[in-house]
C-alpha positions in Angstrom: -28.9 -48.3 37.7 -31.7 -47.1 35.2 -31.0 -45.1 32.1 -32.8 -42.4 31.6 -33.5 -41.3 27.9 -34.1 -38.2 25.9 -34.6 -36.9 22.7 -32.0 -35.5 21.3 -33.3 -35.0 17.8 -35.4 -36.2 15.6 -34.8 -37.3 11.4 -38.2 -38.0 9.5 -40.1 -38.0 12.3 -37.8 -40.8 14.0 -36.6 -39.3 17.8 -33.0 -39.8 18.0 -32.5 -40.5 21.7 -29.7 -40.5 24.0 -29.0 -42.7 26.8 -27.8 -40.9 29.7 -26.4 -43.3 32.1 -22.7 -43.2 32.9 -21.8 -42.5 29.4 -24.0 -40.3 27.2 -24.6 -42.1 24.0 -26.4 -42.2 20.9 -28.0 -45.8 19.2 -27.2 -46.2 15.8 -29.9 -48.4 14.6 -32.7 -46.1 15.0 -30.9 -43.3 13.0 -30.1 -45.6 10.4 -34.0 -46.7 9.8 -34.9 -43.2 10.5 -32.2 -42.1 7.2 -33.0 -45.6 5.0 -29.6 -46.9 5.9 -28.6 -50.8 6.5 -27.7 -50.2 10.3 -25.2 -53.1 10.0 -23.3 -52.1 7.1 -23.1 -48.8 9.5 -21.9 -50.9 12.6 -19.4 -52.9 10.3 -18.2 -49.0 9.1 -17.7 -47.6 12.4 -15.7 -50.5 13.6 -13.2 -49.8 10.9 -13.3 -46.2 11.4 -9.2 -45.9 13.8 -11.4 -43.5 15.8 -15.0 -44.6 16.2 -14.0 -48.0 16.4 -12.4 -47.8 19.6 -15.5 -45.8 21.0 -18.4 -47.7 19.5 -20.3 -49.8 22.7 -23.4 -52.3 23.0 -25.7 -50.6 25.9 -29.4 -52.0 26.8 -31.9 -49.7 25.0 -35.6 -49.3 25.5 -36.9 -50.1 21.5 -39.3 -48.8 20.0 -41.6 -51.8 21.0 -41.0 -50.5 24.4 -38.9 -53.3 25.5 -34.8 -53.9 26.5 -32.6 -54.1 23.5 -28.9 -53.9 23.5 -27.9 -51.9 20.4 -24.9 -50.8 19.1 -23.9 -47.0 20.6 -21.6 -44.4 20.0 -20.8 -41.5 22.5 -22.8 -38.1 21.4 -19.9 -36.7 20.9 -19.1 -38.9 18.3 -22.2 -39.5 16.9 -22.3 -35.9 15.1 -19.0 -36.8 13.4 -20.7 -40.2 12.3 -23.8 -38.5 10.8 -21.2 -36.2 8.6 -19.7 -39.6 7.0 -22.9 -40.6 5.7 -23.2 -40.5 2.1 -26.2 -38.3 0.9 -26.9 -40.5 -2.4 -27.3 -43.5 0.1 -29.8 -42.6 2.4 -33.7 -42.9 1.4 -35.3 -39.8 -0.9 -37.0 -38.0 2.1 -33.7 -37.9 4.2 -31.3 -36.4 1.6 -32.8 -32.4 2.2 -31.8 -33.5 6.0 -28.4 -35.1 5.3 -27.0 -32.4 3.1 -28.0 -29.5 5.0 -26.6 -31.5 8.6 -23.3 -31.5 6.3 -23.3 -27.8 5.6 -24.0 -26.9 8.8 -21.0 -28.9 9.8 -18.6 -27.5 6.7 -20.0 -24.1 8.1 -19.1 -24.9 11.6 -15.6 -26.3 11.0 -15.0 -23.5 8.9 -15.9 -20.8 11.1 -14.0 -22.5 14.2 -10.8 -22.8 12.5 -11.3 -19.7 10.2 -12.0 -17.6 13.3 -8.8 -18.7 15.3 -7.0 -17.7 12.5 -8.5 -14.4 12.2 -8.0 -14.2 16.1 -4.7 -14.8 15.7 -3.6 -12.7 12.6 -5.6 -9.5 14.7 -4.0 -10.5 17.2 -0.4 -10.4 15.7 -1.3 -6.6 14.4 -2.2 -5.3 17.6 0.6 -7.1 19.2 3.5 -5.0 16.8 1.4 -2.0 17.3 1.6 -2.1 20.9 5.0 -3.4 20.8 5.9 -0.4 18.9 4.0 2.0 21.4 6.0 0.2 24.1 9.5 1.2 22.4 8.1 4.9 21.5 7.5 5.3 25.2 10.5 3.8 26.2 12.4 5.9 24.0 10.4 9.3 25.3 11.3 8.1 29.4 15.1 7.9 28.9 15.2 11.0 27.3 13.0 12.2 29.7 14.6 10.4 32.3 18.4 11.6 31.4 16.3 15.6 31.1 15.4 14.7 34.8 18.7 13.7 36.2 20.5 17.2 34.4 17.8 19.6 36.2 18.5 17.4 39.3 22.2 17.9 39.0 21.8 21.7 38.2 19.6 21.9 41.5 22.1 20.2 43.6 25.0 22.6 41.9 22.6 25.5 43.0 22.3 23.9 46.6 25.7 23.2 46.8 26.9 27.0 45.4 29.0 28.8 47.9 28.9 32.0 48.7 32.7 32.2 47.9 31.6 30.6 44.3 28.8 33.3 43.7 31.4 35.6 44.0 33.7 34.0 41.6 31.4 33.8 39.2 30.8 37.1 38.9 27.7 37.6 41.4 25.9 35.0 38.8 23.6 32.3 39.7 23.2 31.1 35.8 22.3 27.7 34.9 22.8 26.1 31.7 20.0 23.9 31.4 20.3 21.5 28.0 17.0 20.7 26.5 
């Protein structure tokens, strides 16, 4: 089966690419050169990392030279996270604008995802009571309207059911007492 690969991104000029075969993923090597980074010192760090290190793969790469290399991958996924570890003060002078403003776009982004389903949820909450108190107002206004209903029902069916004997009784009066 033949990889296909694409550019992802590119860091001082260097395209990052990404092999898409069964599993996207991400050499490290060319990143590191492309930052001023020893690549295996990188490897030997993502092997130790309890998350990366179960991830991190050898697939065969095209080079730069044009020809098959197997180099050491993570998934894309992954890869992102990687880039955040990097240490700004290590990477070559022309990288560090690129480093530091990857990590605050990351800060930025983990901030804003948590942040945000916080503020979803705390809105949420609010409108929640509010509505919850709504509910109970309405409840409340039905059964009293309800129990208003079933009086006027029973008054009707006393005025249905009101003899002509009872008319007289009650001194030729068809009054109601209705209770508001």
């Amino acid at each position: 089966m033949t990889k296909k690969q694409k550019i992802v991104a590119k860091i001082n000029n260097v395209s990052i690419m990404l092999i898409d075969g069964a599993d996207k993923l991400v050499p490290i090597k060319p990143i590191c050169e492309a930052l001023g980074i020893d690549a295996k010192n990188q490897r030997t760090k993502i092997q130790n990392d309890e998350i990366l290190g179960s991830i991190g793969v050898l697939s065969t790469s095209v080079g730069a030279d044009g020809k098959d290399r197997e180099m050491f991958c993570l998934p894309y996924m992954y890869a992102l996270g990687w880039l955040f570890t990097i240490n700004p003060k290590n990477v070559k002078a022309e990288a560090k604008e690129t480093i530091l403003k990857y990590k605050m776009e990351c800060y930025t982004a983990l901030f804003n995802h948590f942040s945000d389903q916080s503020e979803f949820l705390e809105q949420k909450q609010k409108v929640l009571e509010k509505q919850m108190e709504e509910v109970e107002r309405i409840r409340n206004d039905y059964t009293k309207t309800k129990n208003q209903f079933n009086e006027a029902r029973k008054a009707l069916n006393e005025v249905k059911e009101m003899t002509f004997e009872e008319w007289q009784l009650n001194k030729r009066q068809l009054t109601l007492d209705f209770k508001n």
